[in-house]
OpenMM code with the backbone's topology and positions (N, CA, C; nanometers):
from openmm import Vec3, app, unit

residues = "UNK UNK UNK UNK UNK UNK UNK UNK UNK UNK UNK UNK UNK UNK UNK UNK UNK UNK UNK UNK UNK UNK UNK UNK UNK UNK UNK UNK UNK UNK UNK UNK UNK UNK UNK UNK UNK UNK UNK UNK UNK UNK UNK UNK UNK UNK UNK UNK UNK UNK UNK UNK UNK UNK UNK UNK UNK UNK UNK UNK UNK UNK UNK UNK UNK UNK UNK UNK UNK UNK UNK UNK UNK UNK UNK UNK UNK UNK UNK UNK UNK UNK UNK UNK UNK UNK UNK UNK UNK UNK UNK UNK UNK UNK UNK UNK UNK UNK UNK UNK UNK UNK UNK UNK UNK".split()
positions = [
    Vec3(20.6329, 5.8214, 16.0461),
    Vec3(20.7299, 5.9270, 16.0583),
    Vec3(20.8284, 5.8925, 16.1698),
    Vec3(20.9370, 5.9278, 16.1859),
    Vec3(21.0429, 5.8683, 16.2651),
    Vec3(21.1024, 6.0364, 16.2924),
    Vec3(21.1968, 5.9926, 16.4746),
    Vec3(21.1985, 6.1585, 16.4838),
    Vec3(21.3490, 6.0820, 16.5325),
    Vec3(21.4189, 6.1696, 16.5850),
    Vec3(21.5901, 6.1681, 16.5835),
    Vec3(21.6105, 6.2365, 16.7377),
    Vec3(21.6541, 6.1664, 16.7937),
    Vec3(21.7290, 6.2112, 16.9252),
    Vec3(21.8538, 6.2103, 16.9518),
    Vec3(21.9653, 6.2916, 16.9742),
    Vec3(22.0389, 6.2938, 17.0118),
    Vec3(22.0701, 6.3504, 17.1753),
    Vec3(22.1820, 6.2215, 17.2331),
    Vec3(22.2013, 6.2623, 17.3831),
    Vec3(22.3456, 6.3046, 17.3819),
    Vec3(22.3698, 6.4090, 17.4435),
    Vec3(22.4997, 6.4810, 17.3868),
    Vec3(22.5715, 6.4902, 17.5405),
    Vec3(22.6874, 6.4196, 17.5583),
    Vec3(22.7574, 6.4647, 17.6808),
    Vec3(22.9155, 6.5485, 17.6592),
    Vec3(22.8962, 6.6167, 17.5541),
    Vec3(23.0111, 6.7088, 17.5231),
    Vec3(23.0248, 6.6789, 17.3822),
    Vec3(23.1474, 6.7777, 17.3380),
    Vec3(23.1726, 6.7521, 17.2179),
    Vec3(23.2395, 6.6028, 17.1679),
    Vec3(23.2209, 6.5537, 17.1120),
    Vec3(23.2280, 6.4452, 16.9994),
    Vec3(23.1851, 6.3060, 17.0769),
    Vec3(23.0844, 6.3029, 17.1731),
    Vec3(23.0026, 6.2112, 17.2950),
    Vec3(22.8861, 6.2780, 17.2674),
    Vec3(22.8262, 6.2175, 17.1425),
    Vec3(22.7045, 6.2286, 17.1087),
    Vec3(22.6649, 6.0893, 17.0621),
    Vec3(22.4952, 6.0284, 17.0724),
    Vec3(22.4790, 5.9617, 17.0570),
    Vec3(22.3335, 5.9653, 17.0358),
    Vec3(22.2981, 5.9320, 16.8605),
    Vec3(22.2044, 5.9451, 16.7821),
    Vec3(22.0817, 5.8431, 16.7971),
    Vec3(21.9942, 5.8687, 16.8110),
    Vec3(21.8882, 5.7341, 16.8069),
    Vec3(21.7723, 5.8323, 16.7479),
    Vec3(21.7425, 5.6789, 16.6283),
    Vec3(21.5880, 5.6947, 16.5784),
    Vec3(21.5071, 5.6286, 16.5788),
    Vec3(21.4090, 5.6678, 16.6199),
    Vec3(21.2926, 5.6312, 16.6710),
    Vec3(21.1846, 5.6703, 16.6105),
    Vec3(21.1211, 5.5095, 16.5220),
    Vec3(21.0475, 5.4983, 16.4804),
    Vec3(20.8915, 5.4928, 16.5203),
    Vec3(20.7744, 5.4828, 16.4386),
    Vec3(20.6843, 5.5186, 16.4653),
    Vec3(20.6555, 5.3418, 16.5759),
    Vec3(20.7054, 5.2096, 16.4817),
    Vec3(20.6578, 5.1033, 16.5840),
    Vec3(20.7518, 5.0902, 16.6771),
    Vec3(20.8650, 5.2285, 16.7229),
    Vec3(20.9117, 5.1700, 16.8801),
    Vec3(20.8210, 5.3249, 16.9690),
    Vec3(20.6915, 5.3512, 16.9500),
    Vec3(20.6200, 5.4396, 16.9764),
    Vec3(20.4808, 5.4403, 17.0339),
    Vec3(20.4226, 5.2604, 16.9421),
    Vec3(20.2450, 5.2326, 16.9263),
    Vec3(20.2399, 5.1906, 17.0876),
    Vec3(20.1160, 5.2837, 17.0776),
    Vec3(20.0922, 5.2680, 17.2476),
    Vec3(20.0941, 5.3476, 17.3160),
    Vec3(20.2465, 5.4133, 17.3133),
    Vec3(20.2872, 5.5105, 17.3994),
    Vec3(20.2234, 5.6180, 17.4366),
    Vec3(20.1649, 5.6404, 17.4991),
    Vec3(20.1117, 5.7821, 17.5207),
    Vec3(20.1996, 5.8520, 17.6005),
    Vec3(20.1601, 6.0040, 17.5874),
    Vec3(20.2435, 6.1405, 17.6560),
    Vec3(20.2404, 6.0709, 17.8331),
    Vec3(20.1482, 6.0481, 17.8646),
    Vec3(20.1309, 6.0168, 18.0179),
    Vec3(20.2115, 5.9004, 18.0514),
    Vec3(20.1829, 5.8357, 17.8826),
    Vec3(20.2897, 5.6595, 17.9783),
    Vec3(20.4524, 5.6915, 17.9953),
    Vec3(20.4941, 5.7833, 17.9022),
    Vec3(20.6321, 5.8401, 17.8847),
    Vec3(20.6455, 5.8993, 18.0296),
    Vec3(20.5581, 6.0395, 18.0506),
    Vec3(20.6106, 6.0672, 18.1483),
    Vec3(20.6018, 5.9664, 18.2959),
    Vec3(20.5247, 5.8421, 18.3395),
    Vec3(20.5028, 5.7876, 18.4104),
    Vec3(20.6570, 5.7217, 18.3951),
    Vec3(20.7171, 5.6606, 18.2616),
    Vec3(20.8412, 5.5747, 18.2544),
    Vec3(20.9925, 5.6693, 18.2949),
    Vec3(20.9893, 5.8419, 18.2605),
    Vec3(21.1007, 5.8979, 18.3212),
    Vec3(21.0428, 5.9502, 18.4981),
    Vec3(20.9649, 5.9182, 18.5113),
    Vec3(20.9419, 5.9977, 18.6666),
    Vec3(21.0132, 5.8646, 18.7213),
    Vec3(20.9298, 5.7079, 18.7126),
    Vec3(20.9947, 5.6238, 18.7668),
    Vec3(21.1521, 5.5904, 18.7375),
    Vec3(21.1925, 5.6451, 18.6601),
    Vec3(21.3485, 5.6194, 18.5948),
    Vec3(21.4286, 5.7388, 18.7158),
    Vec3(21.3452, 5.8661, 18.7281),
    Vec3(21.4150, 5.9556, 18.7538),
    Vec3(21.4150, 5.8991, 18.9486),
    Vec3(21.2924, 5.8144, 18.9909),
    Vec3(21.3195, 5.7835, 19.1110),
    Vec3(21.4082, 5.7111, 19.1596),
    Vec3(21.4296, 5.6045, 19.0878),
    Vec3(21.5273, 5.4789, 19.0270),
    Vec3(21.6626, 5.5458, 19.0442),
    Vec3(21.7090, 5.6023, 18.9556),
    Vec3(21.7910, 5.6912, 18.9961),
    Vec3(21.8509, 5.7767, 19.0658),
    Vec3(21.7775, 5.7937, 19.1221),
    Vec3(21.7760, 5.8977, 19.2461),
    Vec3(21.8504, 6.0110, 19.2344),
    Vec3(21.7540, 6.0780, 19.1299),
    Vec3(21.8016, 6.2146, 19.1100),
    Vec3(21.7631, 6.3356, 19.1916),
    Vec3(21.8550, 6.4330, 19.1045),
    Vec3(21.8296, 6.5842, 19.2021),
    Vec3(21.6811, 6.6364, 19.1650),
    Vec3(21.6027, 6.6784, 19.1834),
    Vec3(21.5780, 6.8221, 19.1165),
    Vec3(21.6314, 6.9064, 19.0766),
    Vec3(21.5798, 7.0031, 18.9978),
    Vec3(21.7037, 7.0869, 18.9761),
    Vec3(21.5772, 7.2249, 19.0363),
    Vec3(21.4707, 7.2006, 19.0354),
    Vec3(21.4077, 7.3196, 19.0990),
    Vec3(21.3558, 7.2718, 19.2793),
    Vec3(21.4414, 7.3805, 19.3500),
    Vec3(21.4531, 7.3772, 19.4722),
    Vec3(21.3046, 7.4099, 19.5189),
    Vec3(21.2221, 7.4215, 19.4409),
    Vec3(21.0481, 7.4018, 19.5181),
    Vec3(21.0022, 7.2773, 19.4722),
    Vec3(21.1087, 7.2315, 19.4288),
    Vec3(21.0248, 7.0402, 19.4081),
    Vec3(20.9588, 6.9935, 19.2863),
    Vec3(20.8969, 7.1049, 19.2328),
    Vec3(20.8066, 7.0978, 19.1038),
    Vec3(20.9408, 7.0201, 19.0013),
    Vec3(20.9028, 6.9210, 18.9604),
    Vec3(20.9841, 6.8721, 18.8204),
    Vec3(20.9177, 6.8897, 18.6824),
    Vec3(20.9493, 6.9258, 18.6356),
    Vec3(20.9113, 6.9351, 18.4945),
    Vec3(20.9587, 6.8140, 18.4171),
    Vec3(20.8747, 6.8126, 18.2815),
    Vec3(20.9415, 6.6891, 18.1648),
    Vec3(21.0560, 6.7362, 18.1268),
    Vec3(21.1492, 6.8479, 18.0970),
    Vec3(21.2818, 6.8619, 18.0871),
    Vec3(21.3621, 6.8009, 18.1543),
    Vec3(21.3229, 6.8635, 18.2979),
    Vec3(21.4122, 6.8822, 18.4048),
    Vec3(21.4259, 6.6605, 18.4238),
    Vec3(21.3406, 6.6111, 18.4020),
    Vec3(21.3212, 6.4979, 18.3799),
    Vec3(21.4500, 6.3945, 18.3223),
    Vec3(21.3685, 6.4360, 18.2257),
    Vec3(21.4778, 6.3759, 18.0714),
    Vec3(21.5687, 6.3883, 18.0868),
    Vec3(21.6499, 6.5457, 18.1403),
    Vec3(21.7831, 6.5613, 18.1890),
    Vec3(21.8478, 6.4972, 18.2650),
    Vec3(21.8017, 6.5125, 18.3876),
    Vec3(21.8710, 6.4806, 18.4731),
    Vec3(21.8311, 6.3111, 18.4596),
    Vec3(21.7450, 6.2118, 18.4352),
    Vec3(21.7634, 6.0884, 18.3598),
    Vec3(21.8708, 6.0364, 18.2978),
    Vec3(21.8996, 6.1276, 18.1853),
    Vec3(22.0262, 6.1000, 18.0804),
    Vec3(22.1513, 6.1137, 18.1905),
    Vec3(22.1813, 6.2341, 18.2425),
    Vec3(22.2992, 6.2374, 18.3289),
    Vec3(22.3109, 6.1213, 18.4378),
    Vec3(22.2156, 6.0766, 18.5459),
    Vec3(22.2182, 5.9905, 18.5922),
    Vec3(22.2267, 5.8226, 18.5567),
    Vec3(22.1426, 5.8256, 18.4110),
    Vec3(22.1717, 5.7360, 18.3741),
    Vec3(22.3137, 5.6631, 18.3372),
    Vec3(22.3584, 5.7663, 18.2838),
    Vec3(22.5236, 5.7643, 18.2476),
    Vec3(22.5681, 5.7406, 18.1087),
    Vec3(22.6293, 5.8116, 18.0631),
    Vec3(22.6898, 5.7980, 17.9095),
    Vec3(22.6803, 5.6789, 17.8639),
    Vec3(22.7707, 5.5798, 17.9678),
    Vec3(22.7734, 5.4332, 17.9260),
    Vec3(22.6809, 5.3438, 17.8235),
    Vec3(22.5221, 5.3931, 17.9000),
    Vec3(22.4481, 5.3724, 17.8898),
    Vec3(22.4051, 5.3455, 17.7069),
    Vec3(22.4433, 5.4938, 17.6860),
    Vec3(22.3432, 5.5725, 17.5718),
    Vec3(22.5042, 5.5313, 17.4452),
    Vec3(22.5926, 5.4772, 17.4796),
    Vec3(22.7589, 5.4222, 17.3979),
    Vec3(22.6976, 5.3202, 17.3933),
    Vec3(22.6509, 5.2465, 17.4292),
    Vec3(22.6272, 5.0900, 17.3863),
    Vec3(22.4636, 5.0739, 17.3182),
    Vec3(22.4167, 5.1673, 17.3248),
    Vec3(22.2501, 5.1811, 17.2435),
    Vec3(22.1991, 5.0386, 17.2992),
    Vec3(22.1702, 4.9917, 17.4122),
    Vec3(22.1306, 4.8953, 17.4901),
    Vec3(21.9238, 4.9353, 17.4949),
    Vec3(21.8717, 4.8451, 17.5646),
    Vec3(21.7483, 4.8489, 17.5052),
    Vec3(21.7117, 4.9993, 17.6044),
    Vec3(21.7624, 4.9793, 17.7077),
    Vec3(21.7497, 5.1181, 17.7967),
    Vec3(21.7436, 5.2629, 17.7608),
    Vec3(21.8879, 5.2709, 17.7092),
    Vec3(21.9091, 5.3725, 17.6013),
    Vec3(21.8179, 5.3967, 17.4697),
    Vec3(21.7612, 5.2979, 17.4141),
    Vec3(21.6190, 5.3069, 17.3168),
    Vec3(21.5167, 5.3334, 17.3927),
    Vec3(21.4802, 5.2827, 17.4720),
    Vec3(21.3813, 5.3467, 17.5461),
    Vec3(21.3353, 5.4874, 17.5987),
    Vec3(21.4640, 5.5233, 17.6413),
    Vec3(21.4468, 5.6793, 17.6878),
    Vec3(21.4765, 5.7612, 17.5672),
    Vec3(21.4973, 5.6671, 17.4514),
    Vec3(21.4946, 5.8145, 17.3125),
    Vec3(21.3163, 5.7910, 17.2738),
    Vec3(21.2931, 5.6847, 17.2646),
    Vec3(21.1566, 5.7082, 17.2224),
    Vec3(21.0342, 5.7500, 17.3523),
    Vec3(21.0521, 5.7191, 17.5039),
    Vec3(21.0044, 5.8091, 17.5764),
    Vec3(20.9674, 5.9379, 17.5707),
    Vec3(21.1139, 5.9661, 17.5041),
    Vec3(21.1757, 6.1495, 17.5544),
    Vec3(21.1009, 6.1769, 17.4190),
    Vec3(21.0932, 6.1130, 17.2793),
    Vec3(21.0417, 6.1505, 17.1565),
    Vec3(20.9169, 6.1886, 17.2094),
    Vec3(20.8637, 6.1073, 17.2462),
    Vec3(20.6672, 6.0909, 17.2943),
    Vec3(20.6445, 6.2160, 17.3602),
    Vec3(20.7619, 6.2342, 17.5119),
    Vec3(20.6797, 6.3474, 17.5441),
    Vec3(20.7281, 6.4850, 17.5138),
    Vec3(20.8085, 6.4679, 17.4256),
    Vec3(20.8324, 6.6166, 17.3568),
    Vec3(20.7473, 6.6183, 17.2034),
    Vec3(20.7197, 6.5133, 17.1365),
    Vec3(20.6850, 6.5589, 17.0426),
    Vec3(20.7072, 6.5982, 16.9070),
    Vec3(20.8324, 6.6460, 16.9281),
    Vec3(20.9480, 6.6928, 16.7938),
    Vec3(21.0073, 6.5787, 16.7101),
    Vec3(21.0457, 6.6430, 16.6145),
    Vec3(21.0652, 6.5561, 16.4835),
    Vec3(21.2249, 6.5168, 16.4971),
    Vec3(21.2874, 6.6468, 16.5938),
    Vec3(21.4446, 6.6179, 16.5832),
    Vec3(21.4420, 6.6966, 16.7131),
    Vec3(21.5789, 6.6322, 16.8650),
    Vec3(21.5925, 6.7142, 16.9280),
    Vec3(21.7029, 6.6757, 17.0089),
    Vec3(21.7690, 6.7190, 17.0549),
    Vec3(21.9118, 6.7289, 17.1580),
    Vec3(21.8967, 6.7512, 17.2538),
    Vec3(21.9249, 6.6602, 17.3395),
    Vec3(21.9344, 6.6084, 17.4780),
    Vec3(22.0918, 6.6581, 17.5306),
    Vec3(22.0924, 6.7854, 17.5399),
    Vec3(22.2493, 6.8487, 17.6018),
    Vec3(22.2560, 6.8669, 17.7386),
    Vec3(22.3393, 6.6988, 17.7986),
    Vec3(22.3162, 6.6713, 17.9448),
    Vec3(22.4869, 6.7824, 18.0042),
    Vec3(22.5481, 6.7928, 17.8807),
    Vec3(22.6869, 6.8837, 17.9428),
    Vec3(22.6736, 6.9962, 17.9967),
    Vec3(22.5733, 7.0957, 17.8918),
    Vec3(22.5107, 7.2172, 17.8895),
    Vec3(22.3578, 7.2419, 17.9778),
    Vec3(22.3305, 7.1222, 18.0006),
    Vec3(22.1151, 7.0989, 18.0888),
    Vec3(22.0663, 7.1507, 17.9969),
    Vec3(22.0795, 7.0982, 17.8779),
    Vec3(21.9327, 7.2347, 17.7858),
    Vec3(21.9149, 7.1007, 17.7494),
    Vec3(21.7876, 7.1406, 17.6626),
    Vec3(21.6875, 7.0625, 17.5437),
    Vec3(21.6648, 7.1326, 17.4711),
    Vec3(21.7164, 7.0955, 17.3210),
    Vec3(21.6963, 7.1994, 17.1972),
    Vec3(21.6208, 7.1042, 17.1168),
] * unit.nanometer
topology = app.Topology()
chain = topology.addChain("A")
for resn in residues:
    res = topology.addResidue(resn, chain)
    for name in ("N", "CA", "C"):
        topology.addAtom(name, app.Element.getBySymbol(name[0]), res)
């Protein structure tokens, strides 16, 4: 089964990736989140919750934004990576990564 990510940085700066079951074998929920915590350190992102607690959203988000559009326009192996990460630890069959808006639908 293959699930669909899209990383959306406004209207018509969207960028589709699917992610199949063999860019997945292996992966577990824990190794995903172990690959955006270190991405999100790497980065050196915000929190977005001022008591520190990060969540896997708050994660993924602020990942994609830091990472940079650039990134996720050239579907580079990086940009595959954090769609099938973000697949693993969400789970869903289809989902939107709206770094303009901070949601996850």
């Amino acid at each position: 089964m293959s699930q669909h990510v899209v990383v959306s940085f406004g209207a018509g700066r969207e960028y589709e990736f699917t992610v199949h079951e063999a860019d997945t074998v292996g992966l577990a929920k824990d190794q995903a989140r172990a690959w955006l915590s270190q991405e999100f350190e790497t980065l050196e992102c915000t929190p977005s919750n001022p008591m520190g607690k990060i969540l896997a959203l708050d994660m993924i988000l602020n990942v994609a934004k830091y990472g940079g559009e650039e990134r996720f326009r050239q579907a580079g192996e990086w940009a595959r990576r954090f769609a099938a990460v973000t697949a693993v630890a969400l789970g869903r069959p289809v989902l939107k990564v709206d770094v303009a808006n901070f949601v996850v639908g």
